[in-house]
N, C-alpha and C positions, 0 to 999 in steps of 0.2 A: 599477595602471596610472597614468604620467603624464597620459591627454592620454582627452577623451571619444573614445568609437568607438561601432559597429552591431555589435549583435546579435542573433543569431536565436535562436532556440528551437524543436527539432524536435519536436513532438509534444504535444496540447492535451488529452494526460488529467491528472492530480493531479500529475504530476511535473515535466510543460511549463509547466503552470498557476503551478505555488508558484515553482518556478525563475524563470520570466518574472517573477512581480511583485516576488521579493528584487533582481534585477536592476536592476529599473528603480526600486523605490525607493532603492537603493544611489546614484540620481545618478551612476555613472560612463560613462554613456554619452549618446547623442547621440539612439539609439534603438533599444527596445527592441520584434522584432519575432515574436510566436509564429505559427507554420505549423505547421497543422494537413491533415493530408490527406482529412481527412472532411467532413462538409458540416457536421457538427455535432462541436462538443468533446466529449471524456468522452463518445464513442459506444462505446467497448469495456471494458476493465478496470475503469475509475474508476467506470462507469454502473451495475456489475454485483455491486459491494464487500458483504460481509455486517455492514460498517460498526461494527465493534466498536472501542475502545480497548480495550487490553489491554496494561500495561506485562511482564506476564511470558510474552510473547512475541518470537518471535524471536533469530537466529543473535546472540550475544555484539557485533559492532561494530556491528550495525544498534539495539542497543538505547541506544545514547547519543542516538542519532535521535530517538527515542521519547521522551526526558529533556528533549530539547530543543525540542521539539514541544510540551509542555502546559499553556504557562504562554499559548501564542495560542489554542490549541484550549479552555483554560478561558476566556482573556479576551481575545476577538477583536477589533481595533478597531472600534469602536461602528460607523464609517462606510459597513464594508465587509460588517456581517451585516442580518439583520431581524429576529435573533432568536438566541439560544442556538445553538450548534455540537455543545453534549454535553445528553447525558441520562443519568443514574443509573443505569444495573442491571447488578445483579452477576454475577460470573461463578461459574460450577464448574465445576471440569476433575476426572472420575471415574476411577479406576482400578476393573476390576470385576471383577478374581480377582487371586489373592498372583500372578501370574506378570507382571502387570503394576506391581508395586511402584516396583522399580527406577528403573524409568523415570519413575514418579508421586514418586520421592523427588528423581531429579535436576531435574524440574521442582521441587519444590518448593524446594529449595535454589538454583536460580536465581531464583527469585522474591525470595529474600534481596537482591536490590541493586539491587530496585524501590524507588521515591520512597515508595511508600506502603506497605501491611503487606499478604502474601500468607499466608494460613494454613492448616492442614488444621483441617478443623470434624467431627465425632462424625456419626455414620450419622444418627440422632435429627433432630437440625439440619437436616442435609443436607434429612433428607426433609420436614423441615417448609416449607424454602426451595423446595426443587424437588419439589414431590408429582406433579406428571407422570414423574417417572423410577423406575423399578422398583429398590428398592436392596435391600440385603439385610448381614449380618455382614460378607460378604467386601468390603464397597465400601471404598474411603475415598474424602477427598473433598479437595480443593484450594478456598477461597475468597477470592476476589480482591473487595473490596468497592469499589472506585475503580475500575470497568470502565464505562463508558460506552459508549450508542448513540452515534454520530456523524451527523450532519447530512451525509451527502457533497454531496449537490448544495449546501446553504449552503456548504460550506466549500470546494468549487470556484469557485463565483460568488463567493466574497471573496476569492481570488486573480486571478478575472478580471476584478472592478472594482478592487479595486487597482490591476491594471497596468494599464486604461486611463482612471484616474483621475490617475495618473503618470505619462501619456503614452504609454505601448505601445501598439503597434496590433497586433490579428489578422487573421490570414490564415485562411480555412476554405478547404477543397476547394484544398488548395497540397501538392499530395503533390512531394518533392525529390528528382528521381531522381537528380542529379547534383551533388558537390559537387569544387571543383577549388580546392586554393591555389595562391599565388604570393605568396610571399614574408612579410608579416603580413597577409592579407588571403585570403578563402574567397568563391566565385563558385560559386551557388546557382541550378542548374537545375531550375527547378519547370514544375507543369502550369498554374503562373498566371504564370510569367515568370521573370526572373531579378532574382536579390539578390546587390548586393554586400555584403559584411560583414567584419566583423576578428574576431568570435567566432563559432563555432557552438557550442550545448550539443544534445546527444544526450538528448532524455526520451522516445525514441520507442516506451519498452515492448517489448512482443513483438518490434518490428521493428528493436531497437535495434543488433543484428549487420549487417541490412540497411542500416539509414540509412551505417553503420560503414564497410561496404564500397565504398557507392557514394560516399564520400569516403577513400576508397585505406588507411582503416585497417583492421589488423590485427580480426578479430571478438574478441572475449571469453569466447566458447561460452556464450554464453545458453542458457537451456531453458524454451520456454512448455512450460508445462503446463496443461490445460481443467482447471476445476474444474465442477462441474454443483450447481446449486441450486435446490430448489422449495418453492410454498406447499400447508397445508395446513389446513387448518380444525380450530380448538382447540377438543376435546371439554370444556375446561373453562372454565366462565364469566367466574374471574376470572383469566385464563391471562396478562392483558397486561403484567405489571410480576413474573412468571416471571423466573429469571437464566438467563443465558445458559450453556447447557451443552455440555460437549464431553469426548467420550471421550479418555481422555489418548493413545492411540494417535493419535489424528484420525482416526477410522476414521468418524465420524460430529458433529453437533453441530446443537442446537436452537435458534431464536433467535428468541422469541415477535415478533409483529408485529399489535396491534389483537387482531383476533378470529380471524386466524390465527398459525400458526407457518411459521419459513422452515428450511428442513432441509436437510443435504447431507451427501455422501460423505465430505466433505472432499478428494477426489480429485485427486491430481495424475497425468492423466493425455498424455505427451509429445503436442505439437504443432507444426506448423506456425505461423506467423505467420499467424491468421487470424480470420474475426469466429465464433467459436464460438459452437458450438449443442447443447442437450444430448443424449446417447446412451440412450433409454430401457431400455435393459441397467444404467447407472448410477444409471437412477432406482429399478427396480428392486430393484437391489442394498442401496442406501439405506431405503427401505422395510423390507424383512426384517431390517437391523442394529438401524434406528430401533424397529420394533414389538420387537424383544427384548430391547431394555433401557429402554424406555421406556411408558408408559400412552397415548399419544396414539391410538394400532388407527389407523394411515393405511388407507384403503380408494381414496380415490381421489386426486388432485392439482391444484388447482387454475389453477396457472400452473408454468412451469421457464426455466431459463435457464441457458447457460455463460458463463463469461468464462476469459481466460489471464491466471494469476498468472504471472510469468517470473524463475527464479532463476538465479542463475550457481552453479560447482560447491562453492562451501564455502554457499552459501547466503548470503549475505552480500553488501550491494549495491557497484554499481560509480558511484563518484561522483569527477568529478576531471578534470584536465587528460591529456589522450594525453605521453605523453612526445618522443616526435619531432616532435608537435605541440603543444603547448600552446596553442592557442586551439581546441584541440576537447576543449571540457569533455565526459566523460560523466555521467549522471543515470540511472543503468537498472537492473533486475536487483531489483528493490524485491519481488517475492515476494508474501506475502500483507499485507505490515509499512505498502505503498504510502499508504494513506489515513492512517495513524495516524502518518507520520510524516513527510510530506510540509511540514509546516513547517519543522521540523530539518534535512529534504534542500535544501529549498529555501535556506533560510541559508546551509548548507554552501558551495553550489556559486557563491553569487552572494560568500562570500570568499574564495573559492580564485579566482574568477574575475578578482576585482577585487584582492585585497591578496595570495592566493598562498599564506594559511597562515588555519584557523578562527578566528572572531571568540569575541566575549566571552559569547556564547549558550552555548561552549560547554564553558564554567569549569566544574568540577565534575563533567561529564559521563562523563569515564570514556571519550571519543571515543580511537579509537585508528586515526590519517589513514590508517597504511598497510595497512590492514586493506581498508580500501576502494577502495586508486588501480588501476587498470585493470593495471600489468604481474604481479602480483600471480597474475593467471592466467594469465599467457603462461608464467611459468617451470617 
């Protein structure tokens, strides 16, 4: 872009957050404005994250994301954290009869074009690293040693001091029901007023089809999906620095926390656009997966909660300029990939916004643009 202009930002979870402050530190604009429709940011998906880094995850173009993400998420500017964003523990992803091989080999051979070494480690190992999990001859085992907790709320709050350290301002409780162009310019009908603007970006998650339509564009065919997750009290003393486990199915997966453990279906279950709540048939079901491949005997459950991961249909997110419009960037479709890669989406969209083609974040990366641009699933 020649000349500063106003921008908006639909949507104040991890993807409004990181977009807003690439934006606005990028200096190409005059102002940069996030609207949020809840009274509070990061009240749905982002609030609700099981907060893992994991670079051997995720559909093939969202993992350059991932590549491009970790060099803020290891070294965040000093100004904008209080402290560390990642924490050390490791991961295992189980396979636990020969009929699930296949599938534990094509994971493992995508793990080959991680930054760091993904390996299968011997039963032995396994179970001296994870002794909460029942293993037996038939397991094998996937270990990913560079898998990190992530800090979500630090690492929301340092995209939201960012951008209003660089001047952004937010809006809470500004749901847009209406957006109208003419000509380069977008007229923003909210329940807090109206905005003129010359960009809109789309981060509005589950509602990203919605925001889509009430500005005359074509949807993308989103799909939220609930996922359900709950705590549970760790029968073992020194359970807190446990790695993170997950059946290679995702039929289920463990993720120590203090003195308990946080557990789930792993469920993608379809949704509405809505603030989900969990279905105790899913907790259920969880329970009975979790006690048969693992030591933990859940009896009861101390807290639960859903959130909607929202994927488009290759899996694979949707970041970029509308083509009949080009000042309606999209930012959506982020899956379960959202927290871990929310720096890399955020870079993306604020040079595509501002120069029209990825910056130098993302040399090396293996990014492959048209994998991601919005017509991609129209055709």
């Amino acid at each position: 872009m020649t000349q500063s202009q106003r921008v908006a930002v639909i949507g104040g979870g991890i993807a409004g957050a990181s977009a807003a402050y690439y934006l606005a530190i990028s200096e190409a604009f005059d102002e940069v404005i996030l609207l949020e429709a809840e009274k509070q940011l990061a009240q749905h998906t982002t609030g609700r994250s099981a907060a893992v880094l994991t670079e051997n995850y995720g559909a093939g173009p969202i993992r350059p994301l991932t590549s491009a993400s970790l060099d803020f998420l290891h070294n965040p500017p000093a100004e904008l954290v209080e402290g560390p964003l990642l924490d050390r523990r490791g991961m295992m992803t189980i396979a636990t009869e020969p009929d699930s091989y296949e599938l534990f080999e094509r994971q493992l051979e995508a793990g080959k074009s991680s930054r760091h070494e993904i390996v299968e480690i011997d039963i032995d190992t396994a179970a001296e690293r994870a002794p909460h999990i029942k293993l037996s001859p038939a397991h094998r085992a996937i270990w990913e040693e560079h898998s990190h907790d992530i800090d979500v709320a630090g690492l929301h709050q340092a995209f939201v001091r960012g951008l209003r350290s660089s001047g952004g301002r937010i809006a809470t409780s500004t749901r847009v029901d209406a957006a109208m162009a003419s000509g380069d310019q977008w007229t923003l009908e909210t329940t807090a007023g109206v905005h003129q603007v010359d960009v809109v970006v789309n981060a509005a998650g589950a509602w990203g089809d919605v925001v889509a339509a009430r500005a005359g564009i074509a949807p993308v065919g989103l799909e939220p999906k609930r996922r359900t997750a709950f705590m549970v009290n760790s029968p073992f003393p020194n359970s807190g620095r446990f790695p993170f486990v997950a059946e290679v199915h995702h039929h289920w997966y463990t993720r120590p926390d203090g003195t308990q453990f946080m557990c789930s279906p792993a469920d993608e279950v379809p949704s509405d656009p809505c603030d989900a709540k969990p279905e105790e048939i899913d907790i259920a079901l969880a329970i009975e997966l979790i006690n048969t491949d693992t030591k933990l005997e859940i009896r009861s459950v101390q807290s639960s909660w859903a959130g909607l991961r929202t994927f488009t249909a290759d899996r694979a997110m949707v970041i970029g300029p509308e083509p009949d419009q080009p000042n309606f960037i999209w930012c959506v479709g982020q899956g379960g990939t959202g927290i871990q890669t929310s720096p890399g989406a955020g870079q993306l969209v604020a040079d595509l916004t501002t120069s029209g083609a990825p910056g130098s974040a993302f040399d090396d990366t293996g990014l492959d643009l048209q994998a991601l641009l919005p017509d991609r699933l129209r055709n």
